[in-house]
C-alpha positions in Angstrom: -18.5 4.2 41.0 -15.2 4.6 38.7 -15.6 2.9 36.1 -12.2 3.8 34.2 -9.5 1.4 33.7 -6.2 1.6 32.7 -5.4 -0.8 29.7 -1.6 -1.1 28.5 -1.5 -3.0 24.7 1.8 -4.0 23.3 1.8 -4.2 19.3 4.3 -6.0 17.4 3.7 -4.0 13.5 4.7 -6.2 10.2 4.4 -4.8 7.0 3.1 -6.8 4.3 2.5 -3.9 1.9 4.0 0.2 2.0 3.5 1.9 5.0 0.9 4.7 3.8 0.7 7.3 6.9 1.9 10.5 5.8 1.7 14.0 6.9 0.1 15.5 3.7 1.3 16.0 -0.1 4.6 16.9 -0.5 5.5 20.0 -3.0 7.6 18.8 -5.8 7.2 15.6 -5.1 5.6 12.5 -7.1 4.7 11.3 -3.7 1.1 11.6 -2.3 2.3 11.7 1.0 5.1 12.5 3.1 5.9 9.8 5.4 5.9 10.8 9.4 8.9 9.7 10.7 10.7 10.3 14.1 14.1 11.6 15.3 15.8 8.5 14.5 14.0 8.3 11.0 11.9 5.3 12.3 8.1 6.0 10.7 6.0 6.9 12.8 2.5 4.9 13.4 -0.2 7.2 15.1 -2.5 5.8 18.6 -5.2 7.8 16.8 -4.9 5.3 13.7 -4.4 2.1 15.8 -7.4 3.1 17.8 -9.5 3.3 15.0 -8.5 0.0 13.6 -9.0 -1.5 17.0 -12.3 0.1 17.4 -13.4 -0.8 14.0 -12.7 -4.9 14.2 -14.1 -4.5 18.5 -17.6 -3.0 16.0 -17.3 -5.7 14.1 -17.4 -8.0 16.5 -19.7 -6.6 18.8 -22.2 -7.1 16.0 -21.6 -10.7 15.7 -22.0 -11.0 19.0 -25.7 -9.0 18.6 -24.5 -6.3 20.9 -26.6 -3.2 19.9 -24.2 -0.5 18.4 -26.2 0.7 15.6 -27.2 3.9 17.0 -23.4 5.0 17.8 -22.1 6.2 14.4 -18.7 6.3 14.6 -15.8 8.0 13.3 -18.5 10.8 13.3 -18.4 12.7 16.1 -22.0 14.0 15.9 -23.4 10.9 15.4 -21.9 8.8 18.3 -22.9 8.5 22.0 -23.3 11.9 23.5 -24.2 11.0 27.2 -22.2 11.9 29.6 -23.7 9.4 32.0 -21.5 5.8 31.8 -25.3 3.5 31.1 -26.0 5.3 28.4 -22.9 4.9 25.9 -22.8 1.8 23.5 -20.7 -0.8 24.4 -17.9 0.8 22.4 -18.1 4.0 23.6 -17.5 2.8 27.0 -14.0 1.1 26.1 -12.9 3.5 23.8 -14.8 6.4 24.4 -16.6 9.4 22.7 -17.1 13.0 22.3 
């Protein structure tokens, strides 16, 4: 049975305060972090970060909702779900996956 779907988001970003993604401390610089940005200078928001936002609020949620994810640890990679058979991941690991 394939369980896999293919989910397209669209995200509309406002900033209410900086933008603080950056690629690491600058040298010489009073900034803490360098600010990603692409060819046409736009930043530059990771799907790694927005995946974890998204996964963090879906937690969240699912606990409110008295789904069972307390033995799926995540962002630690050696305390999430390590099945490799689809019934035995958390809730969250099936949507957004695990290592």
């Amino acid at each position: 049975m394939n369980t896999q779907k293919n989910v397209q988001i669209k995200v509309t970003v406002i900033m209410e305060t900086p933008f603080s993604i950056g690629a690491g401390t600058l040298p010489g610089s009073l900034a803490d972090k360098g600010l990603v940005r692409d060819r046409h200078g736009w930043p530059l928001l990771p799907g790694s970060s927005l995946k974890g936002v998204l996964r963090h609020q879906t937690e969240r949620l699912a606990r409110r909702l008295t789904h069972d994810v307390t033995l799926c640890q995540a962002p630690s990679p050696e305390r999430m779900c390590q099945s490799t058979r689809y019934d035995d991941l958390c809730l969250l690991c099936r949507i957004f996956g695990s290592p």
